[in-house]
C-alpha positions as CSV (number, residue, x, y, z in Angstrom):
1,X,85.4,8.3,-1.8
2,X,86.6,10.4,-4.9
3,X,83.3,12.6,-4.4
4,X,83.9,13.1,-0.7
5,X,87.2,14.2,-1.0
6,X,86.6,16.6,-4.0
7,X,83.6,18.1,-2.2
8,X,85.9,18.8,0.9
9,X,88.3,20.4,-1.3
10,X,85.8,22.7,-2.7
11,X,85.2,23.5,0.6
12,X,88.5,24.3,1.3
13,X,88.8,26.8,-1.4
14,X,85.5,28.5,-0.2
15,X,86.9,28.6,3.9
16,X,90.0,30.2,2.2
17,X,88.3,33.3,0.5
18,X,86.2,33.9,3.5
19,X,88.5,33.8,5.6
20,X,91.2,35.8,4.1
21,X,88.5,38.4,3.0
22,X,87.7,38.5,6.6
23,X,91.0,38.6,8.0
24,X,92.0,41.6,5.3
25,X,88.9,43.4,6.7
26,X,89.8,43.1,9.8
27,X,93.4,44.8,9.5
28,X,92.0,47.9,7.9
29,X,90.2,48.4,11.2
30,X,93.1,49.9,12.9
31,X,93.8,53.3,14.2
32,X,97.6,52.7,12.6
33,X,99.4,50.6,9.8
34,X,102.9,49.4,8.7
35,X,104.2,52.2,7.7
36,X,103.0,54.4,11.0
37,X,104.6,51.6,12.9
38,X,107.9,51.9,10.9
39,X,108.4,55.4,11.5
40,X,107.0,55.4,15.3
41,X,110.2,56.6,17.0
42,X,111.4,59.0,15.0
43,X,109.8,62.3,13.3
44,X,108.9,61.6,9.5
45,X,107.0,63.8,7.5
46,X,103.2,63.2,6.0
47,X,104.9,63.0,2.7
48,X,107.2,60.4,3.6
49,X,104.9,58.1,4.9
50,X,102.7,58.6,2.2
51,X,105.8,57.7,-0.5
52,X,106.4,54.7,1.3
53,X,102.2,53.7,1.6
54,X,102.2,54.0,-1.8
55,X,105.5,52.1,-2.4
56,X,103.5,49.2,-0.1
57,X,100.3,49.5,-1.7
58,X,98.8,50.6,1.6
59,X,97.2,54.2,-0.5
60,X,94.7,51.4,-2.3
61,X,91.4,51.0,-1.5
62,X,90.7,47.6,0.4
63,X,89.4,45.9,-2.3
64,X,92.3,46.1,-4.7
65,X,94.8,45.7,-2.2
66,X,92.7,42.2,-1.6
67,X,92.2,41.7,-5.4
68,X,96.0,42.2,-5.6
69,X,97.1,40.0,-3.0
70,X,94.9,37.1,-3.8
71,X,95.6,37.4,-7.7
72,X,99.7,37.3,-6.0
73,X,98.7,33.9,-4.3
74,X,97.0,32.3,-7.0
75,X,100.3,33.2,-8.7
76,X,102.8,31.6,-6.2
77,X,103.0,35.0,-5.1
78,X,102.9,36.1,-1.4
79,X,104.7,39.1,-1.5
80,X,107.2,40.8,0.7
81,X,107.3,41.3,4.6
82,X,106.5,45.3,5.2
83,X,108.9,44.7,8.2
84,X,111.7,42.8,6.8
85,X,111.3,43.0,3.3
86,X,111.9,38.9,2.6
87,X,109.8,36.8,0.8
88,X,106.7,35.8,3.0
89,X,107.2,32.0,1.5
90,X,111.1,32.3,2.3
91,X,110.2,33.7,6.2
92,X,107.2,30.6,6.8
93,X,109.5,28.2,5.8
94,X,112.0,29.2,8.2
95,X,109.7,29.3,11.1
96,X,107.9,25.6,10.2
97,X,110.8,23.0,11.3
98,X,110.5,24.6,14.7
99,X,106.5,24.2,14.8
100,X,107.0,20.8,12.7
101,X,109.6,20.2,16.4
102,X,107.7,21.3,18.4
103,X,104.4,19.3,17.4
104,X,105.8,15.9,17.1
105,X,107.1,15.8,20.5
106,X,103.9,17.4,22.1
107,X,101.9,14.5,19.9
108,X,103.8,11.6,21.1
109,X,104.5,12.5,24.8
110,X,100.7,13.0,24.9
111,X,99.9,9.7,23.5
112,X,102.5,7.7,25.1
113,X,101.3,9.3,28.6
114,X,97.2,9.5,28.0
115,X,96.8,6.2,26.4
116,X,97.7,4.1,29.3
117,X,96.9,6.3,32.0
118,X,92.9,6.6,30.3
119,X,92.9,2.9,29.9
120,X,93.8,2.0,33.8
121,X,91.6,4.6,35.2
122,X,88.8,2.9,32.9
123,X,89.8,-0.8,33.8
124,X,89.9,0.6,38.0
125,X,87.0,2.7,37.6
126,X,85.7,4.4,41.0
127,X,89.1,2.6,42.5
128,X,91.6,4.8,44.4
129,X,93.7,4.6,41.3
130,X,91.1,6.1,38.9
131,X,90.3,8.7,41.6
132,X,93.7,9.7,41.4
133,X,93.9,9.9,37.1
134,X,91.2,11.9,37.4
135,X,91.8,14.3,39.9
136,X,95.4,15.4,37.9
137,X,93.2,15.3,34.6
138,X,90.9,17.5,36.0
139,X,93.5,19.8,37.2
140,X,95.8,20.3,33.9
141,X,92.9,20.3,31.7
142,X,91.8,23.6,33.6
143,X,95.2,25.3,33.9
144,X,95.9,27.8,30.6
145,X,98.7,27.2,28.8
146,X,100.3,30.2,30.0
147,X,100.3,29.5,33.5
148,X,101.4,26.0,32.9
149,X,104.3,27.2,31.5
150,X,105.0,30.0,34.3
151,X,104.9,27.2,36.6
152,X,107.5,25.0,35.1
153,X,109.8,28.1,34.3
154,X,109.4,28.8,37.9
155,X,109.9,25.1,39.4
156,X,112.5,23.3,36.6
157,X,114.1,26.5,36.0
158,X,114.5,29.2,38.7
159,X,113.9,26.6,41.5
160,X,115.8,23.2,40.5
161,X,118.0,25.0,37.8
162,X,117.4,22.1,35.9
163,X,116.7,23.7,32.5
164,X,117.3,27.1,31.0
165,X,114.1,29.0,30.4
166,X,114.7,30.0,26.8
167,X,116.5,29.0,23.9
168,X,116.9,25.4,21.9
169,X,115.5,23.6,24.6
170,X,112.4,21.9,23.8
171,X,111.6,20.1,27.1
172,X,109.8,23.1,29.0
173,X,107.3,24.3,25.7
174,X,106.8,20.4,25.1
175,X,106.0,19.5,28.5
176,X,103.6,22.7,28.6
177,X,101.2,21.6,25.5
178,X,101.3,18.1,27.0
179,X,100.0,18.8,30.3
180,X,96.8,20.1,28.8
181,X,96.1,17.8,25.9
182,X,97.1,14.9,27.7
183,X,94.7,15.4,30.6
184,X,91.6,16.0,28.0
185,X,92.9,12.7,26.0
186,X,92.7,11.1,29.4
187,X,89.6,12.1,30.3
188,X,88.4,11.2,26.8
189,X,89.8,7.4,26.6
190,X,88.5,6.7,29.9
191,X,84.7,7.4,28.5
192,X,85.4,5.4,25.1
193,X,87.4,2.1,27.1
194,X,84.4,2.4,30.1
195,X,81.5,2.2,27.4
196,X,83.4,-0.4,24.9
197,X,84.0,-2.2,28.3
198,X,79.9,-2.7,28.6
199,X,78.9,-3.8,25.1
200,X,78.2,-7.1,23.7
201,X,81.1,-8.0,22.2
202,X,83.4,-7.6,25.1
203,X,80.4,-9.7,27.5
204,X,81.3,-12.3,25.2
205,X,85.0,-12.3,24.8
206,X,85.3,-12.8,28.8
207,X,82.5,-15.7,28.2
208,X,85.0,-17.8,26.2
209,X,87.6,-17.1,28.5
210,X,89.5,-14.3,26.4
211,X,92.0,-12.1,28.5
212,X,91.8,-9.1,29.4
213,X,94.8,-7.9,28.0
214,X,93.6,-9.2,24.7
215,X,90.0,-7.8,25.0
216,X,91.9,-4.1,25.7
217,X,94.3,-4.3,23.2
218,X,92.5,-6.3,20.1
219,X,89.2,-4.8,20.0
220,X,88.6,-1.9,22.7
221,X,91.4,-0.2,21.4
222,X,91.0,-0.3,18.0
223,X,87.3,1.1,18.9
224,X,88.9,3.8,20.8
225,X,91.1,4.5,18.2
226,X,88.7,6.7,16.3
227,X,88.1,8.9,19.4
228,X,92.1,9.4,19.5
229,X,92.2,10.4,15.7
230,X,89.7,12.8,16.1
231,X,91.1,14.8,19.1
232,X,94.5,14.0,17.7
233,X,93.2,15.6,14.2
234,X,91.9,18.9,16.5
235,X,95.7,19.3,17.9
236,X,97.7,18.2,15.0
237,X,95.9,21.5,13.0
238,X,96.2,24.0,16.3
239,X,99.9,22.6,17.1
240,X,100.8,23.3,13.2
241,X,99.2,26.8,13.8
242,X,101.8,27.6,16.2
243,X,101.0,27.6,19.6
244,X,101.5,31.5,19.7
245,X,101.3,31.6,24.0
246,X,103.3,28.7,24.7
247,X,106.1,29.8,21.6
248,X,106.3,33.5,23.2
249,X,107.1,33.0,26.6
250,X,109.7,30.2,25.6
251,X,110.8,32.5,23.1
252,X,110.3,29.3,20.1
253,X,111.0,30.6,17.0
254,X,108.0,28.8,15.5
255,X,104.8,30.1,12.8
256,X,102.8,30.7,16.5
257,X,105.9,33.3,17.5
258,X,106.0,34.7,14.2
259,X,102.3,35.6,14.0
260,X,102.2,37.3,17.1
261,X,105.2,39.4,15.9
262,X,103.4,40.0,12.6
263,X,100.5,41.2,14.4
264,X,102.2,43.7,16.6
265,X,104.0,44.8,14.5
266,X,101.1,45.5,11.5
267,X,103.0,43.2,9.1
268,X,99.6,42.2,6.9
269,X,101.2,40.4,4.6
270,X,102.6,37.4,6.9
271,X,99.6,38.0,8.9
272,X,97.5,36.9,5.8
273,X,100.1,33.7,4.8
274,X,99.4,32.7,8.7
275,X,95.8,32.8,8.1
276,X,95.8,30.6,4.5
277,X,98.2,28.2,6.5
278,X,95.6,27.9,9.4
279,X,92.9,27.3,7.2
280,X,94.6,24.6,5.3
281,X,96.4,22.9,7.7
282,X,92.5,22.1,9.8
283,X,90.8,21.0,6.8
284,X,93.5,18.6,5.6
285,X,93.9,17.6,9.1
286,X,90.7,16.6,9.3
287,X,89.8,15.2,6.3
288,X,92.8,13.0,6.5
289,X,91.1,12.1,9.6
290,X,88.2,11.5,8.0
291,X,89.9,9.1,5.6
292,X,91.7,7.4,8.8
293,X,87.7,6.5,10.1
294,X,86.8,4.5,7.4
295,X,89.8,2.0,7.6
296,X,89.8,1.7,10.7
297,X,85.7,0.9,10.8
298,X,84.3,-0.2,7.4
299,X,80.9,1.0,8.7
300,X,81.3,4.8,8.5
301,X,79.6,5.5,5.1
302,X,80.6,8.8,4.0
303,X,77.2,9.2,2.2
């Protein structure tokens, strides 16, 4: 176990310089930086600019502006926003309670809704009841994000004037990632209950005259339940991202919002923290999930 974990933190370490080496690349591609975005409305001189690209680092060469960055990381170091001028550290931890929000209630509704809904469309299976589970699975796992969340501005908003479109309110954004994610974990549990449902174990459980209910909720469940972790590892690490669509059009000041803003406005160094957060965030996520498998099944062997 101590091995496993060790060699998935090495790996970690290796996803993180490639990554950020990557993602510095990348910014140096475009046609404009900070400090042309700064002074976009108003007439600065070549001189100026260049005082304050210096002041920035920006007048570097990529490689020591990355050298210098990541020696600022390994320091506790993440510099300054080029926009702001705050700590990077300071400005993420503002922004993470909302994303922190904002995932927990997406994660729960999901559950509490796809659980029960994928476990009666398997018990009914090719009943009207499973016909109609599936259908609305179908349906809001193919709708985007963006449009699910037009739609409910539109209808609980505009239409009912039932909730206010931006702001504190967490229904509408919640309700948005939950349409989609709990129509795939539907979708999902059905196929793990159906195929627990033909096994062996379960033939015999109804042979001595063990309930349904007890079947479902002892044993196919619990089998099921490493399916759930897996997908719920997969959204935990993208909901902690942000959800930068879904944050933007609700105007939710979360890490999602905040990158998007970074990126128009050519703000590198909270670009970069986004992208160490990202990194981190999936391969705890998922080896915490991988840690999850083996209690909850002796037999995975992480040889």
């Amino acid at each position: 176990m101590r091995k496993y974990i060790f060699e998935r933190l090495i790996q970690l370490v290796a996803i993180l310089f490639g990554i950020t080496f990557l993602t510095f690349a990348m910014t140096q591609i475009s046609a404009i930086d900070a400090v042309d975005f700064m002074y976009q409305q108003g007439s600065v001189s070549d001189a100026v600019k260049a005082s304050r690209r210096a002041e920035l680092g920006l007048d570097k060469p990529f490689i020591v502006q990355y050298a210098n960055w990541l020696t600022g990381v390994l320091t506790g170091d993440m510099g300054k926003s080029f926009i702001s001028g705050k700590l990077v550290f300071e400005t993420f931890a503002e922004k993470l309670p909302a994303t922190f929000e904002l995932m927990a209630v997406s994660i729960l509704l999901t559950i509490f809704i796809a659980t029960p809904l994928g476990i009666i469309a398997a018990v009914n299976q090719n009943k009207f009841v499973d016909y109609v589970i599936r259908f609305l699975s179908f349906v809001g796992n193919s709708l985007p994000n963006f449009f699910v969340a037009l739609l409910l501005i539109y209808f609980l908003a505009l239409k009912l004037n039932f909730l206010p479109i931006i702001g504190n309110n967490i229904i509408m954004p919640a309700l948005t990632l939950t349409i989609a994610m709990g129509a795939k974990y539907t979708r999902q549990i059905r196929a793990v209950v159906l195929e627990e449902l033909e096994k062996p174990y379960v033939i015999g459980a109804r042979a001595r005259g063990v309930s349904e209910f007890t079947i479902l909720t002892k044993s196919v469940l619990r089998c099921a339940l490493i399916m759930i972790i897996t997908l719920l590892a997969l959204s935990i690490g993208n909901l902690l991202g942000g959800t930068a669509i879904v944050e933007t059009i609700f105007m939710w000041d979360g890490v999602g919002k905040m990158a998007i803003d970074a990126i128009l406005m050519r703000d590198y160094p909270l670009i970069q923290a986004y992208v160490v957060w990202m990194a981190i965030i999936y391969v705890l996520v998922n080896l915490a999930a991988d840690l999850l498998y083996r209690y909850l099944d002796p037999r995975v062997n992480y040889e």
